[in-house]
Wavefront OBJ file of the C-alpha trace (Angstrom):
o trace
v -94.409 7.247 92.091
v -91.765 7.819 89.036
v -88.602 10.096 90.143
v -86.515 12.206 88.086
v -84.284 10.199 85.584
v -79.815 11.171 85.829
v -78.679 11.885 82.666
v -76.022 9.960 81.418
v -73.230 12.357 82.252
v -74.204 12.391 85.926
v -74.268 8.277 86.084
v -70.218 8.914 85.781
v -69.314 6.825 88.299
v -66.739 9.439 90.249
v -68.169 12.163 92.785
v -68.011 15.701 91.465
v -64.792 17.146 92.762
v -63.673 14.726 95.206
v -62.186 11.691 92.808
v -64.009 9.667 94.928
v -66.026 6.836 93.503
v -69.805 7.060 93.484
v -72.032 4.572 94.618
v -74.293 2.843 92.575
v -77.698 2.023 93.629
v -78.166 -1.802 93.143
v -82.029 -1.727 91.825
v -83.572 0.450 89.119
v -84.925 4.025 89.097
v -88.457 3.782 89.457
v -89.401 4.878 85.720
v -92.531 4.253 83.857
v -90.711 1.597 82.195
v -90.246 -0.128 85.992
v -93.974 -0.561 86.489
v -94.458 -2.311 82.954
v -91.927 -4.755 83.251
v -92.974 -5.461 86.816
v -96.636 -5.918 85.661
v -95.052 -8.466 82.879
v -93.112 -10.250 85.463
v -96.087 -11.024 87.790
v -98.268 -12.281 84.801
v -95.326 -14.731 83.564
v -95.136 -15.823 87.378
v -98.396 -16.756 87.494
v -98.471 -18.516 83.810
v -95.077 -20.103 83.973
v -95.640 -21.957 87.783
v -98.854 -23.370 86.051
v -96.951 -23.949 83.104
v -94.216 -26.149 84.296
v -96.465 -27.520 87.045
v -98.968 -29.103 84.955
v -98.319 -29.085 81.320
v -94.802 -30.060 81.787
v -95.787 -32.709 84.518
v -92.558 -31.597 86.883
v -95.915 -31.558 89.938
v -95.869 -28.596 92.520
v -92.771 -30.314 94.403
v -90.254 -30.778 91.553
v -90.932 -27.205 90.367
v -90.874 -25.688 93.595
v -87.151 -27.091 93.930
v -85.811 -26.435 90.606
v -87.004 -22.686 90.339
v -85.781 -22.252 93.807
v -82.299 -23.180 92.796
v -82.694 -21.271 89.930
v -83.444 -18.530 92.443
v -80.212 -18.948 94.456
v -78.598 -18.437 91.002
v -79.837 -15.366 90.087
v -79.453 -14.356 93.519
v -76.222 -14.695 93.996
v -75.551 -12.871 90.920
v -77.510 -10.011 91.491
v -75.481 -9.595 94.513
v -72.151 -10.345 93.100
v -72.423 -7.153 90.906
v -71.881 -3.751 91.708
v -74.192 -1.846 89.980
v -77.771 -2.395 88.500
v -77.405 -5.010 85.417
v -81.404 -4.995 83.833
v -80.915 -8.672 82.626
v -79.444 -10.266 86.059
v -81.591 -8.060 88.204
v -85.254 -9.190 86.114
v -83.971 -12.375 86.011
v -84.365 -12.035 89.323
v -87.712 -10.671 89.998
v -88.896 -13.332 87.003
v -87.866 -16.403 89.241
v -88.825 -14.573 92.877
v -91.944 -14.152 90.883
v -92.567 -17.565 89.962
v -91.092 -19.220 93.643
v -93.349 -16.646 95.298
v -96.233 -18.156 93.414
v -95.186 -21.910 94.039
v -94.332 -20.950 97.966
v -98.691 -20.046 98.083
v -99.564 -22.690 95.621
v -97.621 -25.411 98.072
v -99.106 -24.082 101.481
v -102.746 -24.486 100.068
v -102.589 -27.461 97.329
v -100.088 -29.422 99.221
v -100.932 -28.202 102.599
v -104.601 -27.740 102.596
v -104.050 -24.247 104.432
v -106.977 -21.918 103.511
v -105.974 -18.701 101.189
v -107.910 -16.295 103.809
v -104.589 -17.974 106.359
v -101.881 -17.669 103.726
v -102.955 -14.209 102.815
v -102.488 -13.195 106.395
v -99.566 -15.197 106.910
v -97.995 -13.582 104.712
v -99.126 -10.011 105.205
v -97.809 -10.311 108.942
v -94.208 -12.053 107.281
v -94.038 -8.409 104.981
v -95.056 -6.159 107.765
v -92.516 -8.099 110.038
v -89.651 -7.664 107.124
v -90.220 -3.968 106.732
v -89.949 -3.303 110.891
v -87.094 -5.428 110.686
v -85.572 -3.647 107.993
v -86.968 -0.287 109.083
v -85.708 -1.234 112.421
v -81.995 -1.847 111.098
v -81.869 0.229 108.555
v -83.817 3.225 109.366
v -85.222 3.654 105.991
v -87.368 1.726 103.753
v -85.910 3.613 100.652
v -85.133 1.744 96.955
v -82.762 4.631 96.459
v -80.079 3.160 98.705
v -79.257 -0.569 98.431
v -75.735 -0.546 98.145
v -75.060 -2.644 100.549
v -75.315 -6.311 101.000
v -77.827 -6.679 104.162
v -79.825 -3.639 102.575
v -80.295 -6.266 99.251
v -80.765 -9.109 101.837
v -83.861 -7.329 102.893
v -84.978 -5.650 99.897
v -85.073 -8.963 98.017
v -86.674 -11.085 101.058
v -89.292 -8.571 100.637
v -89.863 -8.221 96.955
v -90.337 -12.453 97.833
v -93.546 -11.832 100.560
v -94.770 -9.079 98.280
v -94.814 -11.848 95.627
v -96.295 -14.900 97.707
v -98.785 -11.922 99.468
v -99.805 -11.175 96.282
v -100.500 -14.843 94.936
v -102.552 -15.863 97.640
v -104.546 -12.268 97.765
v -105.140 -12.890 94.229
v -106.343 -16.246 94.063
v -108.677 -15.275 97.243
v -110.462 -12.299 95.599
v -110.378 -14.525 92.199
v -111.843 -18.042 93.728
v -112.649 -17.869 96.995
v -114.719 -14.788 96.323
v -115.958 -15.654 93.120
v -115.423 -12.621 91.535
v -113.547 -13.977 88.857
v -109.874 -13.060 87.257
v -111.011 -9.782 84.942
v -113.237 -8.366 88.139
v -110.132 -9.334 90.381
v -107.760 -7.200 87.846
v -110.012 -4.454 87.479
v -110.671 -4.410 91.421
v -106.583 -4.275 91.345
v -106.026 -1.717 88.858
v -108.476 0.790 91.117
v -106.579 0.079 94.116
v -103.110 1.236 92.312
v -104.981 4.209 90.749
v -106.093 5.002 94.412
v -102.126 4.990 95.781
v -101.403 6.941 92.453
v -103.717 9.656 93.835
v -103.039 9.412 97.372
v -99.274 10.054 96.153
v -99.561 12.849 93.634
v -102.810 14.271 95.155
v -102.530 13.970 98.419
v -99.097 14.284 98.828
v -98.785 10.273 100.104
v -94.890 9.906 101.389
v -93.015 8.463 98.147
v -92.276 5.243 100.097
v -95.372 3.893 101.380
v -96.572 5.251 97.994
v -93.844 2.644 96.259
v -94.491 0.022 98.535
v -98.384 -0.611 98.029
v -98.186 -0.370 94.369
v -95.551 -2.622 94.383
v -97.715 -4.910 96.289
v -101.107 -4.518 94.481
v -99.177 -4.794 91.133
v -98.859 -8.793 91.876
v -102.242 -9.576 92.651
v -102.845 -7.344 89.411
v -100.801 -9.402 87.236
v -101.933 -13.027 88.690
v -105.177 -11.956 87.581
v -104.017 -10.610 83.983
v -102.346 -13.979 83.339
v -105.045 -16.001 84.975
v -107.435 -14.156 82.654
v -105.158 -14.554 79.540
v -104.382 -18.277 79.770
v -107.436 -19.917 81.742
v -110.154 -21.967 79.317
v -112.960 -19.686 78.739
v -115.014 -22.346 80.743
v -113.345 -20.940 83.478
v -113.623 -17.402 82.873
v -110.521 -16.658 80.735
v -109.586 -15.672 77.583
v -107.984 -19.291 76.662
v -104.708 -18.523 75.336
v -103.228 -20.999 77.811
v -100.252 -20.594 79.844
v -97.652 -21.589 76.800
v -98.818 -18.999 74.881
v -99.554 -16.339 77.453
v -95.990 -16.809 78.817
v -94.417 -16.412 75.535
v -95.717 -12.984 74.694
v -94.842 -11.278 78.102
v -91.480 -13.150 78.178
v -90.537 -11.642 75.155
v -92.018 -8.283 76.055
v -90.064 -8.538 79.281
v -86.769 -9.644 76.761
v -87.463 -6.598 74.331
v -87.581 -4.109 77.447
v -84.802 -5.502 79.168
v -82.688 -5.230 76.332
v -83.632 -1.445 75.316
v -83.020 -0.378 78.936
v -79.639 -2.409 78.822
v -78.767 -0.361 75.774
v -80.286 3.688 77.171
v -79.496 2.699 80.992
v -82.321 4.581 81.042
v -83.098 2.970 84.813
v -79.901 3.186 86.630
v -78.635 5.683 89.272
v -76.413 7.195 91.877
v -77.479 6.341 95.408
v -78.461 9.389 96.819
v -75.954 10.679 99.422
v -78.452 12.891 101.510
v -80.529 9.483 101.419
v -77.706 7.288 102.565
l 1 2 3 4 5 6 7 8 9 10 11 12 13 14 15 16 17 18 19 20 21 22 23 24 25 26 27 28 29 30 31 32 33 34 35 36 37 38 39 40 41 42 43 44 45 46 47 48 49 50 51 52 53 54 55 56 57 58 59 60 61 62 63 64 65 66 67 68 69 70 71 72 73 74 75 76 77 78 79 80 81 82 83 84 85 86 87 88 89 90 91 92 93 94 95 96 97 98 99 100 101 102 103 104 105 106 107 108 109 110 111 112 113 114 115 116 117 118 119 120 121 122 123 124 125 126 127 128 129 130 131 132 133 134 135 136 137 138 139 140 141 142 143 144 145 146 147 148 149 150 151 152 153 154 155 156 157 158 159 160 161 162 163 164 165 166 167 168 169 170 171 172 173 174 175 176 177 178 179 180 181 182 183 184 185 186 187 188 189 190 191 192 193 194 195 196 197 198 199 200 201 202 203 204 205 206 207 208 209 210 211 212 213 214 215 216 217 218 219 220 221 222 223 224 225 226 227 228 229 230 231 232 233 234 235 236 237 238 239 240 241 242 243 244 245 246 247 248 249 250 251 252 253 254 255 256 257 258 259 260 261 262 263 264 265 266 267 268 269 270 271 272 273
């Protein structure tokens, strides 16, 4: 599910021969360094909604609003730019990370709707994004969103994958009982499985993206759940303070070394576009 990195030289920004200028694919290259930092931004989704819901006392409603418009921030940056900036486009995924969360933890604290409906919900909201995309679009492919309604879709569905992922999590976690490490663990062998279907079986390199992208959120809610939850409750008890800090600054330290190498960033493919 990683691609071949450009070198420098060939992230120019002119077409060979033509003096044209190249496009420039709006998201990162899917690099090893992708997957870690979108592992790290589930887990600080999970622990910073709890975080600012209850140990800051904001409640579910007052957070819900001011990460949203924190949201619309980022948002609007990431699409004012014309190429792939790591710091505006994790800020980003951080926030969609943490509204994702809130948007499930609203339907069933606030709304009393049962995680076996949101789950679905919100499975039928992502398979209705991708046809629509699909439909408009004719490609499902990270390799070319360079334009604005490509990005439109791309990040409404990075938000389902998010809120899928939250209430998926919490249903294999709670509802089932099989508590957070069995729920990351149960996770981690459902990526592994895509992994193989990809490189093994030869599994197209876009459905291949898009499940692991998916799985990686429950994955992560379960990591942080594990991390920061009292150990009466099956965690580790490092709290949601604590367990936020560390991956926030691991998320900082990565952004800031891939700001540096631009180790992530790409043309958009032409025979793709």
């Amino acid at each position: 599910m990683t691609h071949t990195q450009t070198t420098p030289h060939s992230r120019s920004g002119s077409g060979s021969g033509s003096g044209s200028r190249e496009l420039r694919n709006k998201v990162p290259e899917i690099t090893v360094y992708f997957w870690i930092i979108k592992v790290l931004c589930t887990t600080v989704g999970e622990t910073a909604a709890d975080l600012l819901n209850d140990n800051m006392g904001l409640g579910l409603t007052n957070t819900s609003y001011v990460m949203g418009l924190l949201l619309i921030v980022a948002l609007v940056l990431q699409f004012k730019v014309r190429r792939y900036v790591p710091a505006i486009y994790w800020l980003a995924v951080v926030l969609i990370s943490v509204v994702g969360t809130l948007v499930s933890d609203n339907l069933t604290d606030n709304l009393g709707v049962p995680l076996e409906t949101t789950t679905l919900v919100f499975a039928v909201a992502l398979a209705a994004t991708f046809g629509a995309w699909y439909a408009s679009e004719k490609t499902l492919s990270i390799h070319t969103i360079h334009t604005a309604r490509r990005e439109a879709y791309y990040w409404l569905t990075i938000l389902f994958t998010f809120a899928l992922g939250t209430s998926a999590g919490d249903l294999t976690a709670e509802r089932l009982n099989l508590g957070y490490w069995v729920s990351a663990v149960l996770f981690a062998v459902l990526i592994a499985a895509v992994a193989f279907a990809h490189f093994g079986l030869r599994m197209g390199a876009v459905a291949s993206f898009w499940l692991a992208y998916i799985l990686t959120r429950p994955l992560g809610a379960s990591l942080g759940d594990y991390l920061s939850q009292a150990k009466a409750d099956g965690g580790l008890g490092l709290g949601t303070v604590g367990t936020s800090a560390i991956f926030l600054v691991a998320i900082l330290t990565l952004v800031v070394y891939l700001s540096v190498t631009r180790r992530e960033e790409s043309p958009v493919s032409q025979r793709e576009a």
